[in-house]
KOLBA-732425 format. One record per residue (C-alpha): residue number from 1; x, y, z. Coordinates in steps of 0.25 Angstrom, whole numbers. Example, Ala and Ser with C-alpha at 12.3 -4.5 7.8 and 13.67 -1.06 7.14 Angstrom:
REM KOLBA-732425
+-----+-------+-------+-------+
|   i |    c1 |    c2 |    c3 |
+-----+-------+-------+-------+
|   1 |    49 |   -18 |    31 |
|   2 |    55 |    -4 |    29 |
+-----+-------+-------+-------+
This chain:
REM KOLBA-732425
+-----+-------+-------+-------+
|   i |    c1 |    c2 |    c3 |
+-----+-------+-------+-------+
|   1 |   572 |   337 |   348 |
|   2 |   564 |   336 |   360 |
|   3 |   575 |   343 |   369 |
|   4 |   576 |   354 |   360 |
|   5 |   562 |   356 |   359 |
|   6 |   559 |   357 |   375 |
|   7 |   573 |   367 |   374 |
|   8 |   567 |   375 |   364 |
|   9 |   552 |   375 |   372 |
|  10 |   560 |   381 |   386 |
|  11 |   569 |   391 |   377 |
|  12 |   555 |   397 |   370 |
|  13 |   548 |   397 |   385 |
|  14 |   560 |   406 |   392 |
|  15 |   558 |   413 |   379 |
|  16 |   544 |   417 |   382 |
|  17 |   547 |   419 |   397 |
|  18 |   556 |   427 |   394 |
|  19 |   544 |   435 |   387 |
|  20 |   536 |   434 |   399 |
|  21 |   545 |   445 |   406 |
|  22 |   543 |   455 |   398 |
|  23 |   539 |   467 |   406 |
|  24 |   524 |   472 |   401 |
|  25 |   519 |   485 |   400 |
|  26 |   507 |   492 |   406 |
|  27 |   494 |   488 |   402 |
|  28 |   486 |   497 |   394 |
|  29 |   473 |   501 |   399 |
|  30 |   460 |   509 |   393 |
|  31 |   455 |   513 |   408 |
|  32 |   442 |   522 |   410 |
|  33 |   443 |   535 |   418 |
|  34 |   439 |   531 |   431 |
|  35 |   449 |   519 |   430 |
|  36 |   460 |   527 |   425 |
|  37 |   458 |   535 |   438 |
|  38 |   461 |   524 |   447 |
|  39 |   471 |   516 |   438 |
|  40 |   483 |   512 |   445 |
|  41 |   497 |   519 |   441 |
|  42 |   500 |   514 |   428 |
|  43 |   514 |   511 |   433 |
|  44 |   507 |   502 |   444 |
|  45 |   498 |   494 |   432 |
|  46 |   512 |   492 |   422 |
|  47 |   518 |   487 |   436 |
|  48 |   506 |   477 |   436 |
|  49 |   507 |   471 |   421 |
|  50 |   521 |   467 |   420 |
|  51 |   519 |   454 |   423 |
|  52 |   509 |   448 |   416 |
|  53 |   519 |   438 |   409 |
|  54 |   521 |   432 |   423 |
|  55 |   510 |   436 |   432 |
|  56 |   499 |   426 |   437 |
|  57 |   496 |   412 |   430 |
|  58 |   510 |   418 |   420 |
|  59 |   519 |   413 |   432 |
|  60 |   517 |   397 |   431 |
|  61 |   510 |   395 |   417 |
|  62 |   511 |   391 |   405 |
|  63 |   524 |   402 |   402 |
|  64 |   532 |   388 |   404 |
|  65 |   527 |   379 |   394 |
|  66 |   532 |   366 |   400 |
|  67 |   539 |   365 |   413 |
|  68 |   553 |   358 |   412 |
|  69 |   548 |   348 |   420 |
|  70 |   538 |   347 |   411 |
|  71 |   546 |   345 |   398 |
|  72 |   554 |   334 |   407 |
|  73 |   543 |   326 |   408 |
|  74 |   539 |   327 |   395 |
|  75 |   553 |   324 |   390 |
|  76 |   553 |   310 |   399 |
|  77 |   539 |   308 |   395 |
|  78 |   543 |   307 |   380 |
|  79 |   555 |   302 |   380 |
|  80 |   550 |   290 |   389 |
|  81 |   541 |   286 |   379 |
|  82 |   550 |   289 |   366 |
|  83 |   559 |   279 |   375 |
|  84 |   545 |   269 |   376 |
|  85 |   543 |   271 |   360 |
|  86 |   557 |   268 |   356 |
|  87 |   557 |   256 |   364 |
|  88 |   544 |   249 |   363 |
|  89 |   538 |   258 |   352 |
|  90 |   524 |   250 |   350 |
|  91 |   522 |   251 |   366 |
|  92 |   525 |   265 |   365 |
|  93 |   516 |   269 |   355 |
|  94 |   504 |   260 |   363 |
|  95 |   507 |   268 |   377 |
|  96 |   506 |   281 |   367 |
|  97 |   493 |   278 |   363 |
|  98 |   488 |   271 |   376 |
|  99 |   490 |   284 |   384 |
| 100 |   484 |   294 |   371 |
| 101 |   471 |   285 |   372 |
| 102 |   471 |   286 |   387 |
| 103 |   472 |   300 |   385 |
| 104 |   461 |   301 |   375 |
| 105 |   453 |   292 |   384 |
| 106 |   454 |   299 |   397 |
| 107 |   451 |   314 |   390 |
| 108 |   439 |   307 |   383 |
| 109 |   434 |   301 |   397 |
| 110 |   437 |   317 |   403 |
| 111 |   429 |   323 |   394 |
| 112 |   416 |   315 |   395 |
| 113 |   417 |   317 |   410 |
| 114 |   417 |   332 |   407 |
| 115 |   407 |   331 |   396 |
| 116 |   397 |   323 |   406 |
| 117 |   400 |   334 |   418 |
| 118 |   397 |   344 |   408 |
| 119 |   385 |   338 |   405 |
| 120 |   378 |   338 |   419 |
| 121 |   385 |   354 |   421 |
| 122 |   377 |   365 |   421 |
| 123 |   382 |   380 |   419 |
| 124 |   374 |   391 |   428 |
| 125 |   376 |   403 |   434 |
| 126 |   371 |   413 |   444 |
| 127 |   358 |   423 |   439 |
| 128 |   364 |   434 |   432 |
| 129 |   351 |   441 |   435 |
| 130 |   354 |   441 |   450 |
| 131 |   367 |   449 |   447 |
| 132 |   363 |   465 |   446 |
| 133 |   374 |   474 |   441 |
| 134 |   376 |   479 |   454 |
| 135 |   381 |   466 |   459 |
| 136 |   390 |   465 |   447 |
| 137 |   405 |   466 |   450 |
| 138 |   415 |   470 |   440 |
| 139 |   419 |   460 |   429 |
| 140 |   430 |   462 |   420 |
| 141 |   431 |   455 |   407 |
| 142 |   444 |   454 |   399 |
| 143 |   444 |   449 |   383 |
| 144 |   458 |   448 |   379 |
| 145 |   460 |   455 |   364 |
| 146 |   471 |   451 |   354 |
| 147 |   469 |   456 |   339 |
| 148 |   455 |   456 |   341 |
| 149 |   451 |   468 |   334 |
| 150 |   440 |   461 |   325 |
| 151 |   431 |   457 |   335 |
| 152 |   432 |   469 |   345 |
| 153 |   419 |   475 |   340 |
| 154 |   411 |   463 |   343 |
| 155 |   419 |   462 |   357 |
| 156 |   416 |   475 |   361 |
| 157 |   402 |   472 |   360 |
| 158 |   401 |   459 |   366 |
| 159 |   406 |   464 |   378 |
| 160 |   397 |   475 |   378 |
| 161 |   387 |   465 |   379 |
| 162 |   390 |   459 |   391 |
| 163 |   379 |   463 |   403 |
| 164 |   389 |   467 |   415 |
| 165 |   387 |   481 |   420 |
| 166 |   400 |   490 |   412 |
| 167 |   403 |   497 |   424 |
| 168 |   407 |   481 |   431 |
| 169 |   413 |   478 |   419 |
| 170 |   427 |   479 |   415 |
| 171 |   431 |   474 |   401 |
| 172 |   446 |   474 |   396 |
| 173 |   448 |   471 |   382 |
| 174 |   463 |   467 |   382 |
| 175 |   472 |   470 |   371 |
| 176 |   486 |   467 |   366 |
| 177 |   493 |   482 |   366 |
| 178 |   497 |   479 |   351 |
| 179 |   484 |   474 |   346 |
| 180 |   480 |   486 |   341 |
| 181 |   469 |   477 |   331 |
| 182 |   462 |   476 |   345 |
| 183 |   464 |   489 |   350 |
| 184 |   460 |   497 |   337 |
| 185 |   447 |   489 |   339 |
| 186 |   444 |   491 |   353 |
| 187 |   448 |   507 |   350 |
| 188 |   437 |   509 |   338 |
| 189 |   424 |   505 |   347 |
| 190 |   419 |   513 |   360 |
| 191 |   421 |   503 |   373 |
| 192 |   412 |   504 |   385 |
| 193 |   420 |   508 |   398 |
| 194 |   421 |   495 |   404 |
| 195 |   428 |   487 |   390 |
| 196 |   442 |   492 |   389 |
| 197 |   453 |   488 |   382 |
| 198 |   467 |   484 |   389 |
| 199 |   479 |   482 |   381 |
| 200 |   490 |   472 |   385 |
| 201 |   505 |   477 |   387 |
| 202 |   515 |   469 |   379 |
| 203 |   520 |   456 |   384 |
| 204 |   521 |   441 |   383 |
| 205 |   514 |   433 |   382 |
| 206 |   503 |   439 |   373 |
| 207 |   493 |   431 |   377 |
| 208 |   477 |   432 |   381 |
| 209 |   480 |   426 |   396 |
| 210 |   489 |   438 |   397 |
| 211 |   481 |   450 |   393 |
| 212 |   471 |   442 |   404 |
| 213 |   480 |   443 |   415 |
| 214 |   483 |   459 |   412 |
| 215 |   468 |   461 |   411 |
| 216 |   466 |   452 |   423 |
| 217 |   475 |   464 |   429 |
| 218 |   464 |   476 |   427 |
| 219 |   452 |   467 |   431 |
| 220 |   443 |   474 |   438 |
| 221 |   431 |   464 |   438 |
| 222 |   429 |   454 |   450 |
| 223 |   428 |   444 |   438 |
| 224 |   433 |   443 |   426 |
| 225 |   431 |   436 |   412 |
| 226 |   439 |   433 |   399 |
| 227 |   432 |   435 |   385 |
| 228 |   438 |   434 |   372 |
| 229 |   437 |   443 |   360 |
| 230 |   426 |   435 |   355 |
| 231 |   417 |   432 |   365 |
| 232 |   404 |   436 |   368 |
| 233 |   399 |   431 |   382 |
| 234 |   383 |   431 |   386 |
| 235 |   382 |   445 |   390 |
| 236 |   377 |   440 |   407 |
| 237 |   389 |   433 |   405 |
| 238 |   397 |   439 |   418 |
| 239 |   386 |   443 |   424 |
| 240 |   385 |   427 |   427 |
| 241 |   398 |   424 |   429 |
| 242 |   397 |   434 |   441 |
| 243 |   385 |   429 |   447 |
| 244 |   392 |   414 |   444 |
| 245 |   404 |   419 |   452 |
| 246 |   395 |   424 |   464 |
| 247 |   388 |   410 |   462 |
| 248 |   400 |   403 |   463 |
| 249 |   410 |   399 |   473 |
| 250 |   422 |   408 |   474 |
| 251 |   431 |   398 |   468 |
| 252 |   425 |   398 |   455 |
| 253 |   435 |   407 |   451 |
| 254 |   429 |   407 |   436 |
| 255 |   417 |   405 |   428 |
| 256 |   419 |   400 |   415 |
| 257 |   406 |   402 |   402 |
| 258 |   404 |   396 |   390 |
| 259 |   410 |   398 |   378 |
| 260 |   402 |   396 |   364 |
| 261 |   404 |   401 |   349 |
| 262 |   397 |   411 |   343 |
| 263 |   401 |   408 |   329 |
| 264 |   401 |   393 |   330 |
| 265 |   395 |   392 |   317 |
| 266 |   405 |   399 |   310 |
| 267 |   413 |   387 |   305 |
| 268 |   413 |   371 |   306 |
| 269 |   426 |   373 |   317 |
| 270 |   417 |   383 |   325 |
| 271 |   406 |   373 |   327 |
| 272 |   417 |   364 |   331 |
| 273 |   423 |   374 |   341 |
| 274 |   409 |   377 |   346 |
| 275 |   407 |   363 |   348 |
| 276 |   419 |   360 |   356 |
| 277 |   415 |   374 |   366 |
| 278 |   402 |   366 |   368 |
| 279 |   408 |   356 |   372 |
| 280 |   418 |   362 |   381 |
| 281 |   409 |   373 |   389 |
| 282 |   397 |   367 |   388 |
| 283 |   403 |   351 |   394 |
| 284 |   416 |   352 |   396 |
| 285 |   417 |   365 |   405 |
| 286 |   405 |   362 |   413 |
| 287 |   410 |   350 |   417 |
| 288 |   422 |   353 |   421 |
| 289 |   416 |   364 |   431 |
| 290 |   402 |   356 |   434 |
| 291 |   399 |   359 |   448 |
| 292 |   412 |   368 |   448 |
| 293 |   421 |   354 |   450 |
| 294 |   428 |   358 |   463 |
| 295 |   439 |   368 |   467 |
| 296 |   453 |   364 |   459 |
| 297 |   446 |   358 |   444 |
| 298 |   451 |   361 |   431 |
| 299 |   442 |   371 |   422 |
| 300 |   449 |   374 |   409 |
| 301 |   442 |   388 |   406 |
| 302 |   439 |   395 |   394 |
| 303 |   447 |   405 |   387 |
| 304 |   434 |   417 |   389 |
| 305 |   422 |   418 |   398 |
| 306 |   431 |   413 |   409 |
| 307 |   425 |   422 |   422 |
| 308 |   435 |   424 |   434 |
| 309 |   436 |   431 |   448 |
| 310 |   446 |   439 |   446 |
| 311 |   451 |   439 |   459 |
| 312 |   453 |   424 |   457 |
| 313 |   459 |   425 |   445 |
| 314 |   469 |   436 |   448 |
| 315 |   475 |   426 |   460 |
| 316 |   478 |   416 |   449 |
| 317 |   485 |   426 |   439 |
| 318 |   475 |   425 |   429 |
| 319 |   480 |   418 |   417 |
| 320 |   493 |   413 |   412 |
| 321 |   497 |   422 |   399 |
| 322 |   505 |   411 |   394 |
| 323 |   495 |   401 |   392 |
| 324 |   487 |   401 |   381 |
| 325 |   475 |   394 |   386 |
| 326 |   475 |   403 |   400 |
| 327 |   460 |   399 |   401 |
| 328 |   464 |   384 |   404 |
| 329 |   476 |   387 |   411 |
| 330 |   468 |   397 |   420 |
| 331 |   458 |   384 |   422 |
| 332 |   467 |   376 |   426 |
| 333 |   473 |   386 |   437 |
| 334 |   460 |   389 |   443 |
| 335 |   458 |   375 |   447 |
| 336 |   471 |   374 |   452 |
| 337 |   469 |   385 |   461 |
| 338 |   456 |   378 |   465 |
| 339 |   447 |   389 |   459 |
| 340 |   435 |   383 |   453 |
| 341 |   427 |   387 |   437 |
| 342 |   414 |   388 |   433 |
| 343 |   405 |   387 |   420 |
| 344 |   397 |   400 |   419 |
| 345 |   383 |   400 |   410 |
| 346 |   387 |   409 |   401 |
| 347 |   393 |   409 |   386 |
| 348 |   404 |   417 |   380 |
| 349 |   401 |   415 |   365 |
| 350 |   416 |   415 |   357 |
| 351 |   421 |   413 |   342 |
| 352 |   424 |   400 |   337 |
| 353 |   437 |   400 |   330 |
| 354 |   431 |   395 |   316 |
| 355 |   442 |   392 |   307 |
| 356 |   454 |   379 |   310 |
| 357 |   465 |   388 |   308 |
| 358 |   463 |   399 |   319 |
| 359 |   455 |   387 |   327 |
| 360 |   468 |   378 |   328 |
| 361 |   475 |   390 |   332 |
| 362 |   466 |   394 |   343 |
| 363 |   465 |   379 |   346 |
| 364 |   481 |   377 |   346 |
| 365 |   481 |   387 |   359 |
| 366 |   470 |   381 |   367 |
| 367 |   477 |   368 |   366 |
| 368 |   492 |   375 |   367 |
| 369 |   487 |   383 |   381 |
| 370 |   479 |   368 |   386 |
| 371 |   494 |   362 |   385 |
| 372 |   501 |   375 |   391 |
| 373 |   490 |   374 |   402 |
| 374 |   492 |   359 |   403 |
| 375 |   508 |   360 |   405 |
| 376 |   506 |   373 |   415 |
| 377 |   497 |   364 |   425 |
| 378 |   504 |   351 |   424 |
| 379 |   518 |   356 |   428 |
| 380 |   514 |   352 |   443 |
| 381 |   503 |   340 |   438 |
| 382 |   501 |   336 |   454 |
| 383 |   499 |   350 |   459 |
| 384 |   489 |   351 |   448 |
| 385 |   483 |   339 |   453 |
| 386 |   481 |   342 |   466 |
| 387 |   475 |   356 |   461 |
| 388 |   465 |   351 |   450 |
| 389 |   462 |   339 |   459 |
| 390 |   459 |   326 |   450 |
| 391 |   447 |   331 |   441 |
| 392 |   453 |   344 |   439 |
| 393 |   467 |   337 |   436 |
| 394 |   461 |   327 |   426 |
| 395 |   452 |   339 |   419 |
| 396 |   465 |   347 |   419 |
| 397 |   472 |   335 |   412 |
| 398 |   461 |   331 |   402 |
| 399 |   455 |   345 |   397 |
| 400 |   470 |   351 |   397 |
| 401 |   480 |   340 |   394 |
| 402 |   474 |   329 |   387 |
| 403 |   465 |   336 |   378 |
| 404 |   477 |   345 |   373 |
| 405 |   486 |   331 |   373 |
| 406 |   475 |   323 |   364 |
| 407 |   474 |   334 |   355 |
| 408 |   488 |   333 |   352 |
| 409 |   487 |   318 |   351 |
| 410 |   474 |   317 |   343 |
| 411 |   480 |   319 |   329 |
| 412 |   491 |   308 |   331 |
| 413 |   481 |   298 |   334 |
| 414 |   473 |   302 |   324 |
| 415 |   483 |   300 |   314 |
| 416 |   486 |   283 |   321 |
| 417 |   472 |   283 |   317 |
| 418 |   473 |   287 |   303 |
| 419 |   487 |   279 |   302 |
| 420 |   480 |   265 |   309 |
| 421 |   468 |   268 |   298 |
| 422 |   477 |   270 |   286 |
| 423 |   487 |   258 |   290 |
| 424 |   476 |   248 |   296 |
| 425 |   480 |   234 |   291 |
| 426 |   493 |   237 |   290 |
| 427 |   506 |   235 |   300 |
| 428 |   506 |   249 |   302 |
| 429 |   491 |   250 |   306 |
| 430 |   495 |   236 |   314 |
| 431 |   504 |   243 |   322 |
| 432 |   495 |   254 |   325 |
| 433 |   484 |   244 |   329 |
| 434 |   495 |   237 |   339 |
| 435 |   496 |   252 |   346 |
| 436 |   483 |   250 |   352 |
| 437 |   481 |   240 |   363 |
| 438 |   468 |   238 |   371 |
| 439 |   472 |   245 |   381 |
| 440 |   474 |   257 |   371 |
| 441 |   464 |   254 |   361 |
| 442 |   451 |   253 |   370 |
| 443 |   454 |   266 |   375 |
| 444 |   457 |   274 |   363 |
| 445 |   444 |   267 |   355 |
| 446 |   437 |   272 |   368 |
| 447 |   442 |   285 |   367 |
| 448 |   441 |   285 |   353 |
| 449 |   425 |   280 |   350 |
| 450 |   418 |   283 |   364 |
| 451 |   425 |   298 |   368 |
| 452 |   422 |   301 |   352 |
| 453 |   409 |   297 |   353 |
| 454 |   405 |   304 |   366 |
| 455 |   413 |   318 |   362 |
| 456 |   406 |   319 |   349 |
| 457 |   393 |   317 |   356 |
| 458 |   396 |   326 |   367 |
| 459 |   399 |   337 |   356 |
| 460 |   385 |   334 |   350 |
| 461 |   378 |   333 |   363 |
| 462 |   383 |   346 |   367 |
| 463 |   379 |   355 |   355 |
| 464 |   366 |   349 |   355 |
| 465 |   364 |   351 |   370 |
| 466 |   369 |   365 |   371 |
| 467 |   363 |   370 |   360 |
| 468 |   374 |   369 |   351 |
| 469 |   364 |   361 |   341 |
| 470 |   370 |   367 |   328 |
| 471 |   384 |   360 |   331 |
| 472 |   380 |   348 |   334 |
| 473 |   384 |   343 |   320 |
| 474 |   399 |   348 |   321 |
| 475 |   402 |   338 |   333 |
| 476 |   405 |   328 |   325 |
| 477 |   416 |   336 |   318 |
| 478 |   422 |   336 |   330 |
| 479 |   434 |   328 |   325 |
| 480 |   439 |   339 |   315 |
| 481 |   438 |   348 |   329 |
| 482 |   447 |   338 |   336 |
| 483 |   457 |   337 |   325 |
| 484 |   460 |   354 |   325 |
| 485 |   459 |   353 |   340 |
| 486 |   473 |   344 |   339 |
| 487 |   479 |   353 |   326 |
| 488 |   479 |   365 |   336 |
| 489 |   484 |   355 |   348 |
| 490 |   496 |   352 |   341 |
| 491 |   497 |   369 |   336 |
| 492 |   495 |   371 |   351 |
| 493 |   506 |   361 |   355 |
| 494 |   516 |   367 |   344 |
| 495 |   512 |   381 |   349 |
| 496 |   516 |   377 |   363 |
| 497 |   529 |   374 |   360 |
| 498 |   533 |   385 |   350 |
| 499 |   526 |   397 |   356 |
| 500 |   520 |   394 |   369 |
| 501 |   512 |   407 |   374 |
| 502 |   508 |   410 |   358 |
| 503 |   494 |   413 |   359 |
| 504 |   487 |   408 |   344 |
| 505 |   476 |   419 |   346 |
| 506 |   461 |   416 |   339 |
| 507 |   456 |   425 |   331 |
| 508 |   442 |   432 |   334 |
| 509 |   432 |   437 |   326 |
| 510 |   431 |   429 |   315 |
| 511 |   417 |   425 |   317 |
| 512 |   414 |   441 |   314 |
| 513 |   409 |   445 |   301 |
| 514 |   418 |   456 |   299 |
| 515 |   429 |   463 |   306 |
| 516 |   422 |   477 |   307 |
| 517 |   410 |   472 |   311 |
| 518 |   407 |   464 |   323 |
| 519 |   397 |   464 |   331 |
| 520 |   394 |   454 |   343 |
| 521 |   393 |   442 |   335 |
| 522 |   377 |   435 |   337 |
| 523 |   378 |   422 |   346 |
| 524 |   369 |   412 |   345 |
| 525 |   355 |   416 |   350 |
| 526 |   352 |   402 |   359 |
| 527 |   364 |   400 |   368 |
| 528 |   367 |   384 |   371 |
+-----+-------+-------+-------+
């Protein structure tokens, strides 16, 4: 069976590379006059697009799934410890579970050492007074569009807000060429000249990494940022990421804000979700880039209000259209290339996903593009070594690899537990107990008790400290969070396998109070 599944994995790969050839058409492109006067030949711009399934980061990601090498491995791997479990079947169970509670263990021990670096960061950013508009260069923005026709109105606006000068501003809306949802919205309202819409020429994979690499193409800003359909960024938000790249040294290749929710209190589950971004932008983040680390760390960025020199990003090919978590990917190849990341003192307030369903869904992606990312980078796990260095080898291993591993794992152990608890005092619950040795027991109580302990107090801590008073509460909900974490670990696992590239898209809007009428949703008046 085993065989036949690893046979059936390489037959839908050639199968999708085989998409990856198809020949794409020209892009589509609302120009103003003066820049259809100096656009080049159209033939010359078709010539260009034709390769976006292969282009840049496309050559050597996450197109190939798993490596054969790769699935060698794995089949030894299993099969020497199917060989350890037939043989001696109580020591193979207690080498199971000894290795599970040192994973749970070391992530815990990782995660307090980025929560107490976090802690001792601070986030700043170069006088945006300083910066007059005649100093200003041009910054392009790109906000990838798919079926996103309900919340244009209030997108439109939003980026009206932002305080660049329009004539330095270049912002492409970009479009699927069959979503004519979006197009039909972005046609019935009046754009100002520097927001034009940019539709997509057909082709594989659909995905948001790729529309980026084609707009990445008609860039012409000297930075350039990624915002989603949703978002609405502090308006002096690019006027200080350019003042924190002029700060900076020039291999800070990228600057990345916050991200917060506008509609946390739409739903229990949005609370959660807000809780957990806290966490992440306000600790986690900053103490993964406190002092900028050096050149060659691990930064896993965000998937919006990720700043860039475009220069520099153009050199690495942008980002893989395979994987669907290109943010982290794109991470992890900045510090492999030795390029450094930053945390810019800005927000870019977002939509909490308030409801399970479409919440697993989005969450079932994240963890499906971590293990993509995961398998990409630890083709070659010594040459990533000596390019992370140590710390940015073990941040890479913990953030990606183990945290999608233990959530995968999660519900099996939950489920020994409730088997020990309703067989306790029985030879069943006997044989369970004889599973746990010191040498795994004190461990996995460790793990258990003291990282529980401290993660539920950070998540308090965190609220109360950053302002986030009215969530405090919810944190010791955070179980419940946990448990739909691992229901979309195992969708995103099931999906990797079946339909690798499938993008499970989130659906926007549905914080607005009505489809025809939505203005700039109200943030909260007091930011953290």
């Amino acid at each position: 069976m085993l065989v036949w599944n690893l046979r059936d994995m390489f037959g839908k790969l050639a199968f999708v590379m085989a998409l990856a050839g198809v020949r794409l058409r020209s892009v589509r492109v609302a120009p103003t006059r003066e820049e259809a006067a100096d656009a080049p030949p159209s033939a010359a711009r078709t010539e260009h697009r034709e390769q976006w399934a292969t282009w840049g980061a496309a050559r050597d990601g996450a197109r190939v799934v798993a490596t054969r090498a790769q699935l060698y491995v794995l089949v030894l791997i299993v099969g020497a410890y199917v060989t350890l479990v037939v043989a001696r079947p109580r020591l193979g169970l207690i080498v199971c579970l000894e290795l599970v509670a040192a994973l749970y263990f070391l992530t815990g021990f990782h995660k307090l050492r980025l929560l107490l670096r976090g802690e001792s960061a601070g986030a700043g950013s170069a006088p945006v007074a300083a910066l007059q508009a005649s100093y200003l260069p041009v910054y392009t923005v790109l906000v990838p569009l798919h079926r996103e026709g309900r919340i244009v109105p209030a997108l439109v606006q939003r980026l009206a807000q932002i305080d660049y000068p329009p004539a330095r501003l270049q912002v492409l809306l970009l479009v699927e060429a069959d979503d004519e949802e979006t197009q039909a919205a972005i046609e019935r309202h009046r754009l100002p000249p520097h927001i034009r819409p940019m539709l997509m020429p057909p082709g594989e994979p659909r995905t948001k990494p790729r529309a980026l690499n084609i707009g990445l193409q008609d860039a012409r800003g000297e930075y350039i940022v990624i915002f989603d359909a949703e978002d609405q960024p502090d308006p002096d938000q690019l006027r200080k990421a350019v003042a924190a790249f002029r700060t900076l040294p020039r291999d800070v290749v990228c600057v990345q804000a916050r991200l917060l929710f506008y509609n946390r209190t739409q739903s229990l589950l949005a609370r959660l979700f807000a809780i957990d971004y806290a966490v992440w932008y306000h600790q986690f983040l900053p103490g993964l880039t406190k002092g900028l680390t050096r050149p060659g760390s691990f930064v896993p960025l965000g998937g919006t209000s990720n700043h860039f020199r475009v220069e520099e990003l153009r050199r690495m090919g942008g980002w893989d259209p395979f994987n669907v978590t290109e943010d982290c990917d794109l991470g992890v190849r900045l510090g492999r290339r030795g390029s450094r990341v930053a945390m810019l003192d800005s927000t870019t307030w977002e939509e909490a996903v308030p409801y399970p369903g479409p919440w697993v869904r989005q969450r079932s992606r994240w963890v499906k593009g971590y293990l993509q990312t995961y398998l990409v980078h630890m083709r070659h796990p010594l040459q990533l070594l000596r390019q992370l260095g140590g710390r940015g080898f073990v941040d890479f291993q913990a953030l990606v690899g183990a945290s999608s591993i233990l959530l995968l794992i999660n519900p099996l152990m939950w489920l020994l537990t409730a088997a020990y608890m309703a067989g306790k005092g029985t030879p069943f619950g006997a044989f369970i107990e004889s599973l746990y040795p010191p040498a795994v027991y004190y461990p996995a109580l460790l793990s258990l008790v003291a990282w529980n302990f401290i993660f539920f107090y950070s998540n308090a801590y965190i609220c109360v400290r950053h302002g986030f008073l009215d969530l405090t509460r919810y944190a010791l909900l955070t179980p419940v969070y946990w448990a739909l974490m691992s229901v979309g670990a195992w969708m995103g696992l099931i999906s990797l396998i079946h339909n690798p590239f499938y993008w499970a898209k989130t659906e926007h809007g549905v914080s607005l109070p009505r489809a025809d009428a939505s203005p700039a949703l109200a943030i909260p008046q007091s930011h953290p």
